[in-house]
N, C-alpha and C positions, 0 to 999 in steps of 0.2 A: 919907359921903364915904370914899373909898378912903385908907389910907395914902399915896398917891402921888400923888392927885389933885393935887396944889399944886404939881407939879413936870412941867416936860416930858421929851418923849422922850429929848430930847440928855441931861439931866440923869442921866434914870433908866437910859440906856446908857451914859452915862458916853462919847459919841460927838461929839463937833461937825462938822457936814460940813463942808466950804470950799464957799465961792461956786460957785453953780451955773455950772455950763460949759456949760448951755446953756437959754438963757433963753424956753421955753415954759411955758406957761401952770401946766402942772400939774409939770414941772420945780419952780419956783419957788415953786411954792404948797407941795409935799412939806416943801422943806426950810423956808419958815416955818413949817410946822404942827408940826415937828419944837424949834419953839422955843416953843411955843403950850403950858401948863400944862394937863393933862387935864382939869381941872375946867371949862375955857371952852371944851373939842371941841363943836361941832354935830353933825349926825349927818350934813350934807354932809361935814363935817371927815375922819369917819370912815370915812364910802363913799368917798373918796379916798384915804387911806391903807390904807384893807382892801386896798383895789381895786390897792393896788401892793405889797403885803405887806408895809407896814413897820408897824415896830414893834406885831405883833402881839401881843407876851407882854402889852404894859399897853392896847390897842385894843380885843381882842377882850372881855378883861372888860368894856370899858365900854359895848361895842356891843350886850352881850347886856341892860344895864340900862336902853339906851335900848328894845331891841325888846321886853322885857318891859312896859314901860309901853305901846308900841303896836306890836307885829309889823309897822304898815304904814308906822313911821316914815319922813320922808320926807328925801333931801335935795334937793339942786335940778332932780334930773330928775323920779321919778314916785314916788308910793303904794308903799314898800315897796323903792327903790331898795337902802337898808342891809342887808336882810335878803337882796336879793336879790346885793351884793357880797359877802357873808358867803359865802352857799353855792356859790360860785365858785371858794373858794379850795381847791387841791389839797389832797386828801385828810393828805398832810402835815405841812400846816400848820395843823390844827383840832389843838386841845389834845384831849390824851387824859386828862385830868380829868374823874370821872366826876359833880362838881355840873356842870364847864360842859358836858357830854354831857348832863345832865339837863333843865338850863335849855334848852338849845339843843334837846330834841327837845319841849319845852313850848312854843316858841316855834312852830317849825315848825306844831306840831299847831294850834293857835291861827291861823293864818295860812291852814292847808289848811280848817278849820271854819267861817272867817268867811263869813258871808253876804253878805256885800258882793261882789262880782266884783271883789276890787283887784287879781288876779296874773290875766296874761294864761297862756292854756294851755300857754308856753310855761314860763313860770315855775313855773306849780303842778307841773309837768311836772318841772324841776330841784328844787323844795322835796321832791317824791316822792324823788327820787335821791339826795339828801345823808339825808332820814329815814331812807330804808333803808340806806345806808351808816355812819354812825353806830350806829341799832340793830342792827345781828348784827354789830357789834365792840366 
């Protein structure tokens, strides 16, 4: 368990948001998740908040723990949803730490090997484009 795992988003930014001002689905669900302790995240949890770029600095670690245990983690859409909101995210906002550059191209590599068809050609297609971006930087 992480240092931080016991505490949430709000906590570990030191941020509280006010009431959502506008009450859709995933509006609403952000800012409970943002009061949710990292240790109880799902990995829907997480393909949610990847997928809107919050609080990545304490996310993405955790996201890379869930896909190393199975690259094709899933959350409530398909096979791999998590890994595939991960490689989504602008080039920017991937840590330039070179263990989560390590993890994260073991992951990839692992996901592009499996013999299973989980990633549609469009996806093995972006998991190709974030591996090569990553490694030659």
């Amino acid at each position: 368990m992480k240092k931080y795992d016991h505490k949430s988003l709000e906590q570990l930014e030191k941020d509280i948001w006010p009431a959502p001002d506008y009450p859709s689905y995933l509006v609403t669900t952000c800012h409970e998740l943002r009061k949710k302790k990292l240790s109880d995240f799902t990995a829907e949890d997480l393909r949610i908040m990847i997928g809107q770029s919050i609080g990545l600095r304490y996310l993405l670690p955790k996201a890379i723990e869930f896909l190393q245990e199975d690259p094709f983690c899933q959350g409530d859409f398909y096979q791999g949803d998590l890994l595939m909101a991960l490689t989504r995210l602008p080039a920017g906002q991937l840590p330039v730490d070179k263990c989560f550059k390590y993890d994260l191209i073991e992951i990839l590599l692992a996901a592009l090997s499996s013999d299973a068809p989980k990633l549609s050609k469009a996806d093995r297609t972006t998991v190709n484009q974030l591996l090569e971006r990553i490694s030659t930087h």
